[in-house]
C-alpha positions as CSV (number, residue, x, y, z in Angstrom):
1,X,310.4,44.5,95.1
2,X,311.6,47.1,97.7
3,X,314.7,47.1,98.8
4,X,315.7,47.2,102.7
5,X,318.1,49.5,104.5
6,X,320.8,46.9,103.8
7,X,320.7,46.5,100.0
8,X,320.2,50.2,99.4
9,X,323.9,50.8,101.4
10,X,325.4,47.9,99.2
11,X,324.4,50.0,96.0
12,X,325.6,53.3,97.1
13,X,328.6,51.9,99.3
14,X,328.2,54.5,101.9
15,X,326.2,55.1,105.3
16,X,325.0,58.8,105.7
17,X,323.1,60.3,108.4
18,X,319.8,60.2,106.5
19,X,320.3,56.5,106.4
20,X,320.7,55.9,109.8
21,X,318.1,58.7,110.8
22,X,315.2,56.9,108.7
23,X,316.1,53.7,110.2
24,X,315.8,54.7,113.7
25,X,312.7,56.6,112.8
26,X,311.2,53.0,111.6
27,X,312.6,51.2,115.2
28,X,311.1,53.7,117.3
29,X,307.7,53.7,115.3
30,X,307.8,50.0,116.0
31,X,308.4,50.3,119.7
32,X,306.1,52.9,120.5
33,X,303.3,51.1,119.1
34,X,304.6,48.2,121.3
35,X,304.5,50.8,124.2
36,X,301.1,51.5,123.9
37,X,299.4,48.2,123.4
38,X,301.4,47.1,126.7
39,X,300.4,49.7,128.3
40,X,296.9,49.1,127.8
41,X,297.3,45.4,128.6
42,X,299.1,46.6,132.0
43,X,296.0,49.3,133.2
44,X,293.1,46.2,132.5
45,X,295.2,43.6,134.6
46,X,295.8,46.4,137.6
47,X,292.1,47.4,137.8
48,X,290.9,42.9,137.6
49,X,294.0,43.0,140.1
50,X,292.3,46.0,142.4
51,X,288.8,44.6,142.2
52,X,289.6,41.2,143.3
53,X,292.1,42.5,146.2
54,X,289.3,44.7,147.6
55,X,286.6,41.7,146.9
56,X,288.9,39.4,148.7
57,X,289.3,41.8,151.6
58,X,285.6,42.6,152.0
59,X,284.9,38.5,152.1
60,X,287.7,37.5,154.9
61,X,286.7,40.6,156.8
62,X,282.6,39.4,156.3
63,X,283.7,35.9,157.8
64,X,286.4,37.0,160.5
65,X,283.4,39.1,161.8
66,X,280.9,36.1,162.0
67,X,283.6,34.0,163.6
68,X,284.5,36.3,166.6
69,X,280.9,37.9,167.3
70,X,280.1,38.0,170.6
71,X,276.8,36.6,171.6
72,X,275.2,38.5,174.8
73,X,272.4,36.6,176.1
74,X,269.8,38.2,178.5
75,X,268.1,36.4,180.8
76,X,265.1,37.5,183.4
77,X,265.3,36.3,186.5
């Protein structure tokens, strides 16, 4: 069975550098491979964010345009 960071200090007694160094090695493997997945979750929901921002723009701007066309009608006398 392997022992943790914890049970290895009990049997020696004593913290040393090393020990503290290796652990904080393992914490920031951990959180950089956090980093990364998030950050690949973040860039796919701000381009679906962009695309339906500009999607939404171009339909309002379609309909606000068909609403307030003006309507010239030419008659001959």
């Amino acid at each position: 069975m392997a022992k943790t960071a914890t049970q290895e200090v009990a049997a020696g007694g004593h913290i040393t550098r090393d020990d503290i160094e290796a652990r904080l090695r393992t914490i920031r493997g951990e959180v950089d491979a956090a980093g990364q997945n998030a950050k690949q979750y973040a860039l796919v929901a701000g381009a679906v964010v962009t695309v339906a921002v500009v999607a939404l723009a171009f339909t309002l701007g379609k309909r606000r345009g068909k609403k307030k066309r003006t309507i010239v009608e030419v008659r001959r006398v």
